[in-house]
KOLTISE-500462 format. One record per residue (C-alpha): residue number from 0; y, x, z. Coordinates in steps of 0.1 Angstrom, whole numbers, plus 5000, padded with zeros to 4 digits. Each point is the difference from the previous one (the first is absolute). Layout:
<rs>
+-----+------+------+------+
:  nr :    Y :    X :    Z :
+-----+------+------+------+
: NUM :    Y :    X :    Z :
...
+-----+------+------+------+
</rs>
This chain:
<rs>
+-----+------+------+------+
:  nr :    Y :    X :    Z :
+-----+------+------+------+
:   0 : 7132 : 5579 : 2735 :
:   1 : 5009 : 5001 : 4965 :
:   2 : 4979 : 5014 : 4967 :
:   3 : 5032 : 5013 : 4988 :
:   4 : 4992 : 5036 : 4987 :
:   5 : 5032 : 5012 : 5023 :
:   6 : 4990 : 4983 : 5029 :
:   7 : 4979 : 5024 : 5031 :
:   8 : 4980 : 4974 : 5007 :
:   9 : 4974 : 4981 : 4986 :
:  10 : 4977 : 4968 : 5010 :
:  11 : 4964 : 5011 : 5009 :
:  12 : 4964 : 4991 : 5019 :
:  13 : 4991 : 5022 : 5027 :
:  14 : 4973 : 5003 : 5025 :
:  15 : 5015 : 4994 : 5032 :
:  16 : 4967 : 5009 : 5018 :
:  17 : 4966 : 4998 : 4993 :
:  18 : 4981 : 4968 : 4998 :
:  19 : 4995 : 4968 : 4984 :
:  20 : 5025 : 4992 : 4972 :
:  21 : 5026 : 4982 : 5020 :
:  22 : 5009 : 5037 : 5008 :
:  23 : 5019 : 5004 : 4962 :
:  24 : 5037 : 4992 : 5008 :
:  25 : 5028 : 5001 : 4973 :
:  26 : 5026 : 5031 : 5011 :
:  27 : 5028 : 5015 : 4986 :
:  28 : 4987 : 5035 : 4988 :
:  29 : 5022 : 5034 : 4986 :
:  30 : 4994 : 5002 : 4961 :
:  31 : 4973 : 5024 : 4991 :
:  32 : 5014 : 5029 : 4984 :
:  33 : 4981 : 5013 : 4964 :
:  34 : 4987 : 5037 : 5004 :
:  35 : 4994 : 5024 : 4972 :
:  36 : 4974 : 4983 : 4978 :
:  37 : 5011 : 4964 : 5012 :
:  38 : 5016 : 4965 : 4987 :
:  39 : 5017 : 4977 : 5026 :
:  40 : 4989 : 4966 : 4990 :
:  41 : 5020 : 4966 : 5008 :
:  42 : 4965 : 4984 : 5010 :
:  43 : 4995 : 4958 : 4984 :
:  44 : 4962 : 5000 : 5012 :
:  45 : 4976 : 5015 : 5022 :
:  46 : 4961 : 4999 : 5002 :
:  47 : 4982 : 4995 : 5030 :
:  48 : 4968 : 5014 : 5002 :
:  49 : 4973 : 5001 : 5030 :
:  50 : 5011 : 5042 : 5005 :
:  51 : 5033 : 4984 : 5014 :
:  52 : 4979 : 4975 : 5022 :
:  53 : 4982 : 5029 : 5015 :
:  54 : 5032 : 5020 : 5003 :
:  55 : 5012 : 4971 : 5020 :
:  56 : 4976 : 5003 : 5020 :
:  57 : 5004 : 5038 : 5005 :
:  58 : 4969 : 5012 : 4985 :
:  59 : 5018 : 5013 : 4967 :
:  60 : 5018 : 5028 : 5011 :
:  61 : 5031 : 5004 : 4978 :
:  62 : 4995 : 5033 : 4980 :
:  63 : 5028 : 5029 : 5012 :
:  64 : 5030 : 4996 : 4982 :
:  65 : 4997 : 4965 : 4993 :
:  66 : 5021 : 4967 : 5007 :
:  67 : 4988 : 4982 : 5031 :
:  68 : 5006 : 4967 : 4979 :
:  69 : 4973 : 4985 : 4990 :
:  70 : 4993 : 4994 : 4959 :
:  71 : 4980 : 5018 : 4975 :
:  72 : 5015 : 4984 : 4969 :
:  73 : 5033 : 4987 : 4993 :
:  74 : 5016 : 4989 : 4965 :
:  75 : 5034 : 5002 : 4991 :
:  76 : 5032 : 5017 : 4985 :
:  77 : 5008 : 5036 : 4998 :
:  78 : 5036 : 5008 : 5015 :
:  79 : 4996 : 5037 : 5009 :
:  80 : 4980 : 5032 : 5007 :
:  81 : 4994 : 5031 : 4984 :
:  82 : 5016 : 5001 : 4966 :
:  83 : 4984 : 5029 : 4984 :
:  84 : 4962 : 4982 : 5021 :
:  85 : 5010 : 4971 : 4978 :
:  86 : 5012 : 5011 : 4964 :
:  87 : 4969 : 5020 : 5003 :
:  88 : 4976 : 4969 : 5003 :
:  89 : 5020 : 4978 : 4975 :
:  90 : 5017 : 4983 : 5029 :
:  91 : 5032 : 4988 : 4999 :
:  92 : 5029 : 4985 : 5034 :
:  93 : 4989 : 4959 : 4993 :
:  94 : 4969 : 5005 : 4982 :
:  95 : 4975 : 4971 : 5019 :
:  96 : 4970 : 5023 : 5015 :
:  97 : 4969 : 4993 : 5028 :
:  98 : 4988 : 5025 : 5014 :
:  99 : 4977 : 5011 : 5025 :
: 100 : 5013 : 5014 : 5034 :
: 101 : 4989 : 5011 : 5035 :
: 102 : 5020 : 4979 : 5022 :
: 103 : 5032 : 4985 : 4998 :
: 104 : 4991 : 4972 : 4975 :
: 105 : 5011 : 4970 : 5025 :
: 106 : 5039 : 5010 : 4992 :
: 107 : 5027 : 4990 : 4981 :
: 108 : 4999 : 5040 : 4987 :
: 109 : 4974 : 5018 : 4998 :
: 110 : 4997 : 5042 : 4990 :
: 111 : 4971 : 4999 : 4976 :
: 112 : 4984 : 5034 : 4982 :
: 113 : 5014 : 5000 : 4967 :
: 114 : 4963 : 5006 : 4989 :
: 115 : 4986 : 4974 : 5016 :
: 116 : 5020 : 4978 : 4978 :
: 117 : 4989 : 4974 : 4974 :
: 118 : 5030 : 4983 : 4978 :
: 119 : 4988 : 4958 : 5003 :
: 120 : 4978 : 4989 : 4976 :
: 121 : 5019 : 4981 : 4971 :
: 122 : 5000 : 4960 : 5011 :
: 123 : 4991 : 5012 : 5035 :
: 124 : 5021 : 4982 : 5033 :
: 125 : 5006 : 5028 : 5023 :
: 126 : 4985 : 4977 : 5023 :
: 127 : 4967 : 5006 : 4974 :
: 128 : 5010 : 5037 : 4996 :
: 129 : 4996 : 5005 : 5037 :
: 130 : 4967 : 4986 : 5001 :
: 131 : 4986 : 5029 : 4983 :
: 132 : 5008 : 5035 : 5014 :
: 133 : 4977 : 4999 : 5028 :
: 134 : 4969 : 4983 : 4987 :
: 135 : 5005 : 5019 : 4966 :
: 136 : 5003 : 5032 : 5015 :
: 137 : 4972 : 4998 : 5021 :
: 138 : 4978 : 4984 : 4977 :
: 139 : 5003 : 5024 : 4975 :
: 140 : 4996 : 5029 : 5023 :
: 141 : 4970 : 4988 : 5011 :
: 142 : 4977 : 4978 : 4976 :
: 143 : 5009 : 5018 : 4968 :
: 144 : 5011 : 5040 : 5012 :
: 145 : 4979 : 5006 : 5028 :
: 146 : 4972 : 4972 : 4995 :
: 147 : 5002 : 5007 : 4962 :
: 148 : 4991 : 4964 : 4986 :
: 149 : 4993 : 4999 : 4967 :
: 150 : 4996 : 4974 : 4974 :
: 151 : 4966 : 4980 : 5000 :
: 152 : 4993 : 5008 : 5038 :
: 153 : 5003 : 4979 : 5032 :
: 154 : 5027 : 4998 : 5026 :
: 155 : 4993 : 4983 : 5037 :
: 156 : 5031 : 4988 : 5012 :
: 157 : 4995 : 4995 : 5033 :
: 158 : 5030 : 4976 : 5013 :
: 159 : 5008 : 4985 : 4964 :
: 160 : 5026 : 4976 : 5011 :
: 161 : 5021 : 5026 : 5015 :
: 162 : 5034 : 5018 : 4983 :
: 163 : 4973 : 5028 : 4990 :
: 164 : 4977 : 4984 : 4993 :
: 165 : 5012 : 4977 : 4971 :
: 166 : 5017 : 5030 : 4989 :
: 167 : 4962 : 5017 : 4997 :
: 168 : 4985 : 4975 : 4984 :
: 169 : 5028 : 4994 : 4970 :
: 170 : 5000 : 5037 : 4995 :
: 171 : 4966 : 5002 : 5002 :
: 172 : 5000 : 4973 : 4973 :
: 173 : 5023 : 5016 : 4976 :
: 174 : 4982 : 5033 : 4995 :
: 175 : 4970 : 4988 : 4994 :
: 176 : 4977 : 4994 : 5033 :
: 177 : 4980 : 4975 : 5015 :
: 178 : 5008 : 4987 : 5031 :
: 179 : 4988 : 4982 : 5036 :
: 180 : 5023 : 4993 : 5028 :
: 181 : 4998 : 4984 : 5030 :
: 182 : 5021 : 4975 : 5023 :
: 183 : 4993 : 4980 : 5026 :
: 184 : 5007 : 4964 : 4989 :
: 185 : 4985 : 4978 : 4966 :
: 186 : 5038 : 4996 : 4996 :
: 187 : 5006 : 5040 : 5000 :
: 188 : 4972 : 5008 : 4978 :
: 189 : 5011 : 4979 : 4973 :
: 190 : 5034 : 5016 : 5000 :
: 191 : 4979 : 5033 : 4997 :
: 192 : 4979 : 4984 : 4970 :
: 193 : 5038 : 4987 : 4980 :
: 194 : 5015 : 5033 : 5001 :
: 195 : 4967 : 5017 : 4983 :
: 196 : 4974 : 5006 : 5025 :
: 197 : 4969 : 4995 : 4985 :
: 198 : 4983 : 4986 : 5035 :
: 199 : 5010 : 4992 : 5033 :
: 200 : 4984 : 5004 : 5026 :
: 201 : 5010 : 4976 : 5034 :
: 202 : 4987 : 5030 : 5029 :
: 203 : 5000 : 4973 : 5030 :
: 204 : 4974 : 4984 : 4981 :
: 205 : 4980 : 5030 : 4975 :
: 206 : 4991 : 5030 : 5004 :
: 207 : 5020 : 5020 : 4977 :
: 208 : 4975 : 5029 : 4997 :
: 209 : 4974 : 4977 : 4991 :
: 210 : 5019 : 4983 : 4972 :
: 211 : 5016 : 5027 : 4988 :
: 212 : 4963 : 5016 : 4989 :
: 213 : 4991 : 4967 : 4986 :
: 214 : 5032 : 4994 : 4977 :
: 215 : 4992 : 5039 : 4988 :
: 216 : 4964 : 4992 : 4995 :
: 217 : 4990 : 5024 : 5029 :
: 218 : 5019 : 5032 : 4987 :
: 219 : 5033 : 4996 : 5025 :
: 220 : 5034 : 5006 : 4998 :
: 221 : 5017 : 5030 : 4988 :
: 222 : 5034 : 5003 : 5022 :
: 223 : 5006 : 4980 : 5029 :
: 224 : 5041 : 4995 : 5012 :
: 225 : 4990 : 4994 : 5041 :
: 226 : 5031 : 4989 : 5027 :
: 227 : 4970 : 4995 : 5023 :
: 228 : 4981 : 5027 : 5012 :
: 229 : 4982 : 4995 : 5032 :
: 230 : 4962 : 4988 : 4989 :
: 231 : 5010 : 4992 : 4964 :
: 232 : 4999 : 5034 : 4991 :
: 233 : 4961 : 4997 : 5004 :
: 234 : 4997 : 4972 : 4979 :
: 235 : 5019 : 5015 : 4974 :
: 236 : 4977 : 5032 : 5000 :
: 237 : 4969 : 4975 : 4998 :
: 238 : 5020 : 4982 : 4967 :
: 239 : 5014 : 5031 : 4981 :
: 240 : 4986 : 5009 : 4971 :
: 241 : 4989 : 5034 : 4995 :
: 242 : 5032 : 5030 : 4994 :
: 243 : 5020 : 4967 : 5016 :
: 244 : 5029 : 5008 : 5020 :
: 245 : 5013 : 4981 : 5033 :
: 246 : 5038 : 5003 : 5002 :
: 247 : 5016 : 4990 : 5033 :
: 248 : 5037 : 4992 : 5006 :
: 249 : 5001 : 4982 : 5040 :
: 250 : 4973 : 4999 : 5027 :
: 251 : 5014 : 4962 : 5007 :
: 252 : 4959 : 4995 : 5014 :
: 253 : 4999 : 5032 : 5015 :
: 254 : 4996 : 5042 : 5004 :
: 255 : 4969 : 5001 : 5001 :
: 256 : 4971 : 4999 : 4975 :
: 257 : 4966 : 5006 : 4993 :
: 258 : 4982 : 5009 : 4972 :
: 259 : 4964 : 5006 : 4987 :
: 260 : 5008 : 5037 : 4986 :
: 261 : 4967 : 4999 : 4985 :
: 262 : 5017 : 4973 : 4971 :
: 263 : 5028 : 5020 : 4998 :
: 264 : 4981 : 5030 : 4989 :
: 265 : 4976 : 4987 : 4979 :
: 266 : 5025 : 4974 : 4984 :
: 267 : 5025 : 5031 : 5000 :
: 268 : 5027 : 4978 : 5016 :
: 269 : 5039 : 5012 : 5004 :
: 270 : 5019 : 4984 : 5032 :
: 271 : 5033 : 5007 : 4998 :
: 272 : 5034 : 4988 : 5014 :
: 273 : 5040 : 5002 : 5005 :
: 274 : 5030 : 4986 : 5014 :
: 275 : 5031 : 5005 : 4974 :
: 276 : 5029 : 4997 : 5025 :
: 277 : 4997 : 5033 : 5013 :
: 278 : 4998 : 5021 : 4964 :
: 279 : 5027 : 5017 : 4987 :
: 280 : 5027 : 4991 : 4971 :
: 281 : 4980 : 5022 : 4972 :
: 282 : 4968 : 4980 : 5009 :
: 283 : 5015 : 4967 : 4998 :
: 284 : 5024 : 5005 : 4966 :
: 285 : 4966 : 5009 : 4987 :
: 286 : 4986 : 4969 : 5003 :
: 287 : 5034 : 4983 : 4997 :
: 288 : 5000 : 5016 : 4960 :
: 289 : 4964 : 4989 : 4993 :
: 290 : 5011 : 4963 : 5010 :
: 291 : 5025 : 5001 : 4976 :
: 292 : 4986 : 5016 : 4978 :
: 293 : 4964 : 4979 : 5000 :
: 294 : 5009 : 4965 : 5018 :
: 295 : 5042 : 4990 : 4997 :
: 296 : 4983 : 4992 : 4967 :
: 297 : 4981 : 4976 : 5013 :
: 298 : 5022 : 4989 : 5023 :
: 299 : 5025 : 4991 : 4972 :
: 300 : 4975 : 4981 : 4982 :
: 301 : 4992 : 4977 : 5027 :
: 302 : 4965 : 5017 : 5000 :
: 303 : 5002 : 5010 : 5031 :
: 304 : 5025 : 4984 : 5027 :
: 305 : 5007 : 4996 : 5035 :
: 306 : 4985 : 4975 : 5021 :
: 307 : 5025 : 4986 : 5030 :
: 308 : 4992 : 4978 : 5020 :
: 309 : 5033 : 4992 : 5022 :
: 310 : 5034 : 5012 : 4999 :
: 311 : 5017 : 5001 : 5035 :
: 312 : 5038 : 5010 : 5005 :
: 313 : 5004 : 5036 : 5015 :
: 314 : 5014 : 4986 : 5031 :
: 315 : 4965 : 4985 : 5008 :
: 316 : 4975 : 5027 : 4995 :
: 317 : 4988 : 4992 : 5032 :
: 318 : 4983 : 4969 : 4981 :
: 319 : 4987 : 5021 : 4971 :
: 320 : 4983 : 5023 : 5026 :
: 321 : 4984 : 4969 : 5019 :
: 322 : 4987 : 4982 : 4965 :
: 323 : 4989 : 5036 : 4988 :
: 324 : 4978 : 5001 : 5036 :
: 325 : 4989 : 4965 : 4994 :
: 326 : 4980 : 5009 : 4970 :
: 327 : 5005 : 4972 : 4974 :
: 328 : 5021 : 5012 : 4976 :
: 329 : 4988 : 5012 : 4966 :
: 330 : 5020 : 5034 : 4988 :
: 331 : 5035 : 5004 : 5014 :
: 332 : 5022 : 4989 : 5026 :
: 333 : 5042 : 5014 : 4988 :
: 334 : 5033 : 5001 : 5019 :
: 335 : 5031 : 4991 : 4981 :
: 336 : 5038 : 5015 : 5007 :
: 337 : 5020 : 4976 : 4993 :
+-----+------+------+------+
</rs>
C-alpha cells in the first residue's frame, strides 16, 4: 500500500461487518477516481464524528453513490481532479484544503466535491483543519440558516461538550448571542463556561428547562440546537421563548416525542430539523461559501478554534470509535496518516 499518486492502491478503514468498533480493519483499497466537479485529495487527517459510530453500527445508511468508507471530513493536499472544477473555485494541484465529504474520509485518498472545499485556515495543522468541516457545516446549517440566531438572543446547546457543541457555543459567542449548554459532568460544564457559554447546566443533576427560564428571567430561550430528542423535546417547548425555534440534528434519546401543541401555538413555536449528509453539492457549497466568507475570519484570528481532544493514528480507529462511545471527551477525536 503506497500514497504514491501512481500507485492503485491505497491504505484505508473499512467496515468489515456491522458491530462494535473492533469491526474497522486497515485494507488495501483501489484509489478513488475524481468525477466531473471533483478534487482527489492525498488525505493527512480525518474527523470522526458519532454519524460514523452509527454507520458502524449500520444504522446510517451510506447515501447512493457514496464511498462505503467511513469519514465525513478529511484535510490534506490537492493532487488531482477536475481542472476546469478547480481553476473555477480558485483551486490549485497542492493547494492544502478540508473539506467535507460523504464517505470515504478514513483513506489515504479521498474524491472530495470541489465545492465542498475550504482552503486551511492560515496557522491551521491539517490535523486542526480537519476538525472543522463537519461540525462547521452542520452548525451553520442549523443554528444560524435554518434556526436563524441572531445577536442578543439565547442558544440551548444541548450536549455542550460534544464536537458540535463547542462549535455552537463559540459561534454563538462571536455573533453576538447569549448562550446555556449542557453536559453531564461539573468537569464538562466548565469546559462549556471557558469557551464562552454564559451557563452551564450539569443535566444529571438540574433540570435544564427549569434553569434555563430562571437565567432568562422567565422569558426562555430563543433557538435550541437538540442531539436528543426523545422527551427533551417537551421540555424544550415548555423553555422556548415565544417565536423560539427548536432545531434538531440526531434522535440519540429517541423518535418519539410529545408535545403540548397548545404552547406551540400560542408561543407560535417552529420545530424544525435536518440531516446534511444526504443534501446535494449546491446545498453544501452554499454553506461552505458563507463559512468562508463569515467565520475562516474568525478562525484565522484564533477567535474561534477547534477543540480536540485526542489524536489516534489511522490504523487505530477502532480506539477513536470506542473513546467516542465512552463519552468523555470534550470536542474531537482525529485520525492521522502518517
Amino acid at each position: 500500500m503506497s500514497n504514491d499518486a501512481n500507485a492503485p492502491t491505497m491504505r484505508a478503514i473499512e467496515i468489515a461487518g456491522y458491530g462494535g468498533p473492533e469491526v474497522l480493519r486497515a485494507v488495501a483499497r483501489a484509489r478513488p477516481v475524481a468525477g466531473a466537479g471533483e478534487a482527489l485529495v492525498r488525505v493527512t487527517a480525518s474527523g470522526v464524528n458519532r454519524p460514523d459510530v452509527l454507520q458502524r453500527k449500520g444504522h446510517y445508511p451510506v447515501p447512493p453513490g457514496a464511498s462505503d468508507i467511513p469519514g465525513l471530513e478529511i484535510a490534506g493536499v490537492i493532487e488531482g481532479g477536475d481542472a476546469a472544477a478547480l481553476a473555477a473555485a480558485g483551486f490549485a494541484i497542492g493547494d492544502r484544503v478540508c473539506a467535507l465529504v460523504a464517505g470515504g474520509g478514513y483513506a489515504e485518498v479521498c474524491a472530495a466535491p470541489v465545492g465542498q472545499m475550504l482552503p486551511v485556515p492560515a496557522g491551521f495543522s491539517d490535523i486542526e483543519a480537519a476538525a472543522l468541516p463537519e461540525n462547521f457545516f452542520t452548525v451553520w446549517s442549523n443554528v444560524f440558516d435554518r434556526g436563524r440566531l441572531a445577536a442578543g438572543e439565547w442558544l440551548l446547546v444541548q450536549g455542550g461538550s460534544s464536537g458540535i457543541g463547542v462549535t455552537a457555543i463559540q459561534l454563538a459567542k462571536a455573533f453576538g448571542a447569549r448562550v446555556i449548554a449542557t453536559a453531564g459532568s461539573a468537569d464538562k460544564c466548565d469546559r462549556c463556561t471557558e469557551l464562552g457559554a454564559d451557563h452551564a447546566v450539569n443535566y444529571r443533576s438540574e433540570d435544564f428547562a427549569a434553569r434555563a427560564l430562571e437565567i432568562t428571567g422567565g422569558k426562555g430561550v430563543d433557538v435550541v440546537l437538540d442531539m436528543v430528542a426523545g422527551d427533551y423535546v417537551a421540555r424544550e417547548v415548555s423553555c422556548l421563548a415565544e417565536d423560539g425555534r427548536i432545531v434538531l440534528i440526531a434522535v440519540q434519546g429517541g423518535t418519539t416525542s410529545q408535545v403540548d401543541a397548545g404552547l406551540v401555538l400560542r408561543k407560535r413555536l417552529t420545530l424544525t430539523g435536518s440531516t446534511l449528509r444526504p443534501r446535494p453539492v449546491a446545498f453544501k457549497a452554499a454553506i461552505a461559501a458563507a463559512l468562508r466568507e463569515r467565520v475562516w475570519p474568525l478562525l484565522e484570528k484564533r477567535q474561534v478554534r477547534p477543540v480536540i481532544q485526542e489524536v489516534f493514528p489511522a490504523e487505530q480507529a477502532s480506539r477513536a470509535h470506542a473513546a467516542m462511545e465512552e463519552g468523555g471527551h470534550v470536542g474531537k477525536l482525529m485520525l492521522a496518516w502518517s
